[in-house]
N, C-alpha and C positions, 0 to 999 in steps of 0.2 A: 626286796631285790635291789643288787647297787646295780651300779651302772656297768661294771666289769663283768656282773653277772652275766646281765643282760648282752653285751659284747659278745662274752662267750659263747651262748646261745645262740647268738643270729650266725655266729662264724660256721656254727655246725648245718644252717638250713643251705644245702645246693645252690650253688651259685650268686650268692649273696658275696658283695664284695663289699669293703670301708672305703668310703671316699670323703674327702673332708665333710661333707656337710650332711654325713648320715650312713646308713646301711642301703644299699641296692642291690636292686636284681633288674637286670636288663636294662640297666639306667634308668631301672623306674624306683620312688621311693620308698623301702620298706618300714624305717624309722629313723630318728636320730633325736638324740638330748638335748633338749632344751636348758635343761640347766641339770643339778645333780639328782634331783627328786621328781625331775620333769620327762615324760620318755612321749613326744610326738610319733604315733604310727597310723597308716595309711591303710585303714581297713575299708572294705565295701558299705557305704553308705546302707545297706538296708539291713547290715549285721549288726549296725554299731549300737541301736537299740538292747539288742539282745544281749549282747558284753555288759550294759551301764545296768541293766535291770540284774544280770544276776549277779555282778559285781559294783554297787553302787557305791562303794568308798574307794574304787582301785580305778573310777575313769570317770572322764569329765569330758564332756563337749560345747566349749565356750564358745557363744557367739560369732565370733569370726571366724570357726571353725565349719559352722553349720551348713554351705554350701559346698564343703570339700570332703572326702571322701579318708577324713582323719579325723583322730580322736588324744585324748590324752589319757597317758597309763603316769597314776601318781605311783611312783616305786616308792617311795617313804610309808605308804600305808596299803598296798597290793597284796593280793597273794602271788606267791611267782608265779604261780599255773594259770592264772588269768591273765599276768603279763605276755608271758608264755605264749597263750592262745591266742590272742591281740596280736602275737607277731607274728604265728605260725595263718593266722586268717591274711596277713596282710604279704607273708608271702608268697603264698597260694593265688591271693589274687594277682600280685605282679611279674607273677611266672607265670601265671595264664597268660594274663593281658599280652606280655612281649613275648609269648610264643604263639599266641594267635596275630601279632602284627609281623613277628617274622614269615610267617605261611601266606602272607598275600604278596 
C-alpha cells in the first residue's frame, strides 16, 4: 500500500480530517506517516496483539511505543486489508472516545 493509498482510504472513513501532522477524528489521532514505508496508527492497546499476531510482517511495536495506544503499519511489506483494519480499528476507537467526551 503507498501512502496515497492509504490517504485515500482514511478520507473515505467519517469525519476524519488532514491536518499537518496526520489524520484525525475529533482532534484525536487516527494516523500519520512517519516516513514513506512507515504508517504510525493509534489503535486500542488491547487490539494491537491481535493485528501483530495475524499480520506479523505488516506491524511492529517498537519499544517507545509500548506504553501508547499505537503501533506501526510497515506499508512496503503489508497486505492493504490489514493496513486497512489498523486504521478502520483506530478510527472506531477515536470516534468513540470523542463522542463519548462530547456527551459529558
Amino acid at each position: 500500500m503507498t501512502p496515497d493509498e492509504v490517504d485515500a482510504y482514511v478520507a473515505t472513513l467519517d469525519g476524519c480530517r488532514l491536518k499537518p501532522r496526520g489524520w484525525y477524528v475529533h482532534d484525536r489521532l487516527v494516523a500519520r506517516h512517519l516516513d514513506a514505508t512507515t504508517l504510525l496508527v493509534r489503535v486500542p492497546i488491547d487490539r494491537r496483539e491481535e493485528l501483530i499476531d495475524r499480520w506479523p510482517d505488516a506491524f511492529g511495536l517498537p519499544p517507545r511505543l509500548e506504553a501508547h495506544h499505537k503501533i506501526e503499519a510497515y506499508l512496503d511489506r503489508a497486505a492493504p486489508e490489514a493496513v486497512r483494519e489498523a486504521i478502520r480499528l483506530a478510527w472506531e476507537f477515536q470516534r468513540y472516545s470523542g463522542l463519548r467526551q462530547s456527551d459529558t
